[in-house]
C-alpha positions in Angstrom: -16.3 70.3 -1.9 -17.7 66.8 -1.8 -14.4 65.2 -0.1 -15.0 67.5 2.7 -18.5 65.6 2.6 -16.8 61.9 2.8 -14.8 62.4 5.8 -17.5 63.8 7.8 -20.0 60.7 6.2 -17.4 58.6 7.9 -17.0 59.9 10.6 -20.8 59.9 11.7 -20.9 56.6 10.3 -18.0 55.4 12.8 -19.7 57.1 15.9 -23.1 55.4 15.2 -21.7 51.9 15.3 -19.6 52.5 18.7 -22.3 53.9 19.7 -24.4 50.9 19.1 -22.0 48.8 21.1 -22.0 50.6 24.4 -23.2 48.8 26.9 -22.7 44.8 25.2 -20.4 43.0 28.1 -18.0 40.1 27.3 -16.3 38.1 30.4 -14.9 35.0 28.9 -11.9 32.7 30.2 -9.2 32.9 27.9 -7.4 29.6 28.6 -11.1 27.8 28.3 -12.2 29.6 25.7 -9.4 29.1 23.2 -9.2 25.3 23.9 -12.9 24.1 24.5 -15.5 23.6 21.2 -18.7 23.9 22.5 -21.7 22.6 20.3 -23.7 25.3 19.2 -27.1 24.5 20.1 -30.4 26.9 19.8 -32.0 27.5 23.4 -35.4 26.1 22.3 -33.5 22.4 21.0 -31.3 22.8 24.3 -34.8 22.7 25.9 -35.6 19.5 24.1 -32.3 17.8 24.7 -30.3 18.3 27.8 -30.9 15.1 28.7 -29.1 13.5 26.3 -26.5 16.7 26.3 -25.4 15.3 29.9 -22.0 16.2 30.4 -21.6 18.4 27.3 -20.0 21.8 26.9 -22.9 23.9 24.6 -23.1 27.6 23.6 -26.5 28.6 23.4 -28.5 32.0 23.1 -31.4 33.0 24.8 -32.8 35.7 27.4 -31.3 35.9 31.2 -32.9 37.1 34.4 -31.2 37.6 37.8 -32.6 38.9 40.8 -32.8 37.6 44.6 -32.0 33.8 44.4 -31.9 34.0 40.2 -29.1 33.9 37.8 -30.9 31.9 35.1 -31.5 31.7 31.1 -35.1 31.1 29.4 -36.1 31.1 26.3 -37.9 34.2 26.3 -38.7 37.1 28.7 -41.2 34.8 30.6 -39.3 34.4 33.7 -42.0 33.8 36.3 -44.6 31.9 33.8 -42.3 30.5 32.1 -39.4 29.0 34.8 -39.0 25.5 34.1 -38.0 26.2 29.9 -35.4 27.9 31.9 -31.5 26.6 33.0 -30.0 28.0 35.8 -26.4 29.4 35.3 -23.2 28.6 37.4 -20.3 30.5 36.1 -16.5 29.2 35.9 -15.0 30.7 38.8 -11.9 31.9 36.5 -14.8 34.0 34.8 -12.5 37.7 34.6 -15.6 40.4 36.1 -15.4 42.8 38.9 -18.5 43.8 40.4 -18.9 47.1 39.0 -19.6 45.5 35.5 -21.8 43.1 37.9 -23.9 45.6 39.0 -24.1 47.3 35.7 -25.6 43.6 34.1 -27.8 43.6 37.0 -29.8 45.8 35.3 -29.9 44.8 31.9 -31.8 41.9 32.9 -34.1 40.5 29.9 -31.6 40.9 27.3 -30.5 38.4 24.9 -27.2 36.1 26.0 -24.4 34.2 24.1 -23.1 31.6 27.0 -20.9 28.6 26.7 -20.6 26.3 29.7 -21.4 22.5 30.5 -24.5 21.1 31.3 -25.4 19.3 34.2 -28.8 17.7 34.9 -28.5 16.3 38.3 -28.1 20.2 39.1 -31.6 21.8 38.4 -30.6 25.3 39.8 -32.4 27.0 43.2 -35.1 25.2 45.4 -34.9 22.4 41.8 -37.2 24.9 39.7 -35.1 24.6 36.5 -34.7 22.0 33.6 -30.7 21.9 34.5 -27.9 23.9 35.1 -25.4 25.1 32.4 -22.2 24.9 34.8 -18.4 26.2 34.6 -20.0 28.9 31.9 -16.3 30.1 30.8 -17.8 32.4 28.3 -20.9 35.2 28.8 -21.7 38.1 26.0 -24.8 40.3 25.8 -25.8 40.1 22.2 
């Protein structure tokens, strides 16, 4: 009686953890993303140093917002207090989306982020309101 029992165990276990991961989007550029190292840097450092990270490709996590004239990361879900510990984001135009995964990310705005891309601080994002911009981003996953 108790193998009946593990099979069953497993399989609940197995529906819970793809359940868990419904929803998480990946668009990455395979020929970028195999062949660039990025430096892993926290979003609150990043803050601190993109100045001297001129030039640099990075992976970073923090908490993204979009909306009219916004496509940004912050470091947490202060967008409108908060915008200048923000960067905004211009991804590499190789990036593989369509826009019905577009729309769906539209509305999971103030989740957490894992993006990789090159920052650029003489680009400081819509009307100059950000600290830089994280350009060519050839890598975006919802954590």
């Amino acid at each position: 009686m108790r193998l009946i029992y593990i099979p069953i165990i497993f399989l609940l276990l197995w529906s819970y953890s793809g359940c868990r991961s419904k929803g998480k989007y990946l668009f990455f550029v395979p020929h970028l993303d195999s062949t660039i190292t990025p430096k892993k840097i926290s979003i609150e450092q990043l803050v601190k140093q993109y100045k001297s990270l001129q030039g640099e490709y990075i992976e970073t996590e923090g908490t993204y917002f979009i909306g009219f004239e916004q496509f940004a990361i912050y470091t947490d879900k202060k967008f409108f207090s908060n915008e200048r510990d923000g960067f905004w984001m211009d991804v590499n135009k190789d990036l593989v989306t369509d826009n019905k995964n577009w729309n769906l990310i539209d509305k999971r705005q103030g989740t957490k982020i894992i993006i990789r891309g090159r920052v650029d601080t003489a680009s400081r994002g819509h009307l100059g309101m950000y600290l830089a911009t994280i350009t060519n981003i050839y890598f975006f996953k919802e954590d």
